[in-house]
N, C-alpha and C positions, 0 to 999 in steps of 0.2 A: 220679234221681241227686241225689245232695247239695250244696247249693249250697256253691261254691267259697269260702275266704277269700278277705279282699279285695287283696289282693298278688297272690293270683294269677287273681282274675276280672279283676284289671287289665290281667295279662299276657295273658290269653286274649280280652281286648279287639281286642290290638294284630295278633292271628294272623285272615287273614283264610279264610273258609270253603275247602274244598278244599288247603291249603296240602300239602305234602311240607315235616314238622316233624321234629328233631332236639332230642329232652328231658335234654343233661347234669346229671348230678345227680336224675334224676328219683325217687328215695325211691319211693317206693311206688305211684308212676304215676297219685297221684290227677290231674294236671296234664292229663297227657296222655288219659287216661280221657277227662274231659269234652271235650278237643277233639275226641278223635274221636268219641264220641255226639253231640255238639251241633253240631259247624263240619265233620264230616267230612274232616279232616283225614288224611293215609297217613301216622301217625306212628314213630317208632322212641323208643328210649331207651336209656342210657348211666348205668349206676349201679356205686357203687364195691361195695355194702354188698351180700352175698349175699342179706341177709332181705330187701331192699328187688328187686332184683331175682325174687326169687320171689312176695312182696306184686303185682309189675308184670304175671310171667307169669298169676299168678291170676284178673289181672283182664284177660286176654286179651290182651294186649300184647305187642309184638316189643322186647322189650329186653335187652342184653348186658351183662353185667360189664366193668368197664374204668376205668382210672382216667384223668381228663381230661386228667391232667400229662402223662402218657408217651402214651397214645395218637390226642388229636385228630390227631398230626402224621399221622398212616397216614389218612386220611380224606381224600379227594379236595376238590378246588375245586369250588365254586357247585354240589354235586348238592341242597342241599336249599335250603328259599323260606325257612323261617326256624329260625334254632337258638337254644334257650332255655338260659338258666341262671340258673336261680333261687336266690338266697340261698345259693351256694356259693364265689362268685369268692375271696369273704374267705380260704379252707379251702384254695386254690391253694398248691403251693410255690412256682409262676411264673406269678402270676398274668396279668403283661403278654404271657406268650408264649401263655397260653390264650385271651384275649382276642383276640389276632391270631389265634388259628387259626380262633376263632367266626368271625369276618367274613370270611376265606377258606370257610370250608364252607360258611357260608348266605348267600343275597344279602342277609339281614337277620340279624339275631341281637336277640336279647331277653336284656338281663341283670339281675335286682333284687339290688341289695347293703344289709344295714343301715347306717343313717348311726349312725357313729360321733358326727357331731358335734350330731345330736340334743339338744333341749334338756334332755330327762330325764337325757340319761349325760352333761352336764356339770354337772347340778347333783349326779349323786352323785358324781363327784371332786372337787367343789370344798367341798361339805359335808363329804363320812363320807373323803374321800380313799382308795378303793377301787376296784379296777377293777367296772364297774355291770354290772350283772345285772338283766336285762330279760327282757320277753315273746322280743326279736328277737337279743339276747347273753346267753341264756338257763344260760350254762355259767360256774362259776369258773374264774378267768382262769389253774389247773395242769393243769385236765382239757376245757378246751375245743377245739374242734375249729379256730376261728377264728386263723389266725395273722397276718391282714394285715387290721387294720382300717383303713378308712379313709372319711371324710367325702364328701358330694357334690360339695364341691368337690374333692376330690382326686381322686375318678372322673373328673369332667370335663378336670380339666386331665391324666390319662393319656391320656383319648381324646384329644384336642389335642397332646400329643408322639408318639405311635404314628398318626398323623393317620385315627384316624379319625371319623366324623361320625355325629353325634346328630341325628335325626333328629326322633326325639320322647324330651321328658323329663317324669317326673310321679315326685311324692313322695307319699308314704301318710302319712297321721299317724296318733295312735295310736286313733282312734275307725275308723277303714277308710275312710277318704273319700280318692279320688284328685284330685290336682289339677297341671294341666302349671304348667312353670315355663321359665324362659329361661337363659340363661348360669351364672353359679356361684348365684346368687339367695340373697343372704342368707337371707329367710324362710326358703325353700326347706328351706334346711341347717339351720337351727335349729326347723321343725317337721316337718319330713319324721321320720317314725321310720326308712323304706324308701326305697332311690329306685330308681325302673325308666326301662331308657332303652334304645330301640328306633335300634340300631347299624349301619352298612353301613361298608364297607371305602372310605374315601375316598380320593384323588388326591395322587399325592403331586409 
């Protein structure tokens, strides 16, 4: 099997072998694929896009059409160990109430978002004054899929009003090297091109 990028060998880090996994957003089920070859994982998956869902069934996979917005709510508490959502929260219309439903269905949730506040996309607004078009904001900013961007620190301080807790956090920069970081962490924000942060439903 083909080794993973590194956003999501990161994520397939944090999933530990045997889990009962939950892939929203899963595209074309390369994610989930290798968990279940490599960590044997009982996976499922949840994709908006038809091709993406038949790319999933192709590749042997149990996974259903369904959009995160309107359906996480129908999806029971605590049935799975961990629910992923990779590089989609941004593409939410609500994205706080999908976020709470991840940490109700999985006793963990995995989410990676691009950092906005990245230091490559503030220097192309501050130079060419344009919304930046990257490897990871890959769309002009009339036909992009992206409608809520937002920085690591702003993911952080959502999980902190929605109280829930991070458990682990790590930023990708733009060579694929992961690295954990603590609280809102400057660097963090300003070389992270990604940030991935391993979620549970905290105390309120």
């Amino acid at each position: 099997m083909k080794t993973l990028r590194p956003d999501l060998r990161a994520i397939a880090d944090l999933v530990p072998p045997g889990s009962k996994v939950l892939d929203v957003g899963c595209g074309d089920g390369e994610l989930l694929a290798w968990l279940a070859q490599e960590k044997q994982v009982d996976g499922r998956g949840l994709e908006l896009s038809q091709s993406g869902v038949n790319a999933s069934i192709a590749r042997g996979l149990s996974v259903v059409q369904g959009d995160a917005d309107a359906d996480l709510s129908d999806y029971p508490a605590g049935v799975y160990d961990y629910v992923i959502l990779s590089q989609t929260l941004q593409t939410m219309r609500h994205p706080r109430d999908v976020l709470e439903n991840l940490v109700r269905i999985g006793k963990h949730a995995i989410v990676s978002v691009p950092n906005f506040g990245y230091w490559k996309n503030r220097f192309y607004l501050l130079f060419f004054g344009r919304m930046p078009v990257t490897r990871t904001l890959a769309f002009q900013w009339h036909d992009t899929p992206n409608i809520h961007f937002c920085t690591l620190s702003d993911f952080v301080t959502l999980c902190e009003e929605t109280h829930i807790t991070i458990e682990k956090r790590v930023y990708v920069d733009d060579g694929g090297a992961p690295s954990h970081f603590q609280g809102r962490s400057f660097l963090a924000n300003l070389l992270g091109e990604q940030g991935i942060f391993l979620l549970s439903a905290g105390l309120l």
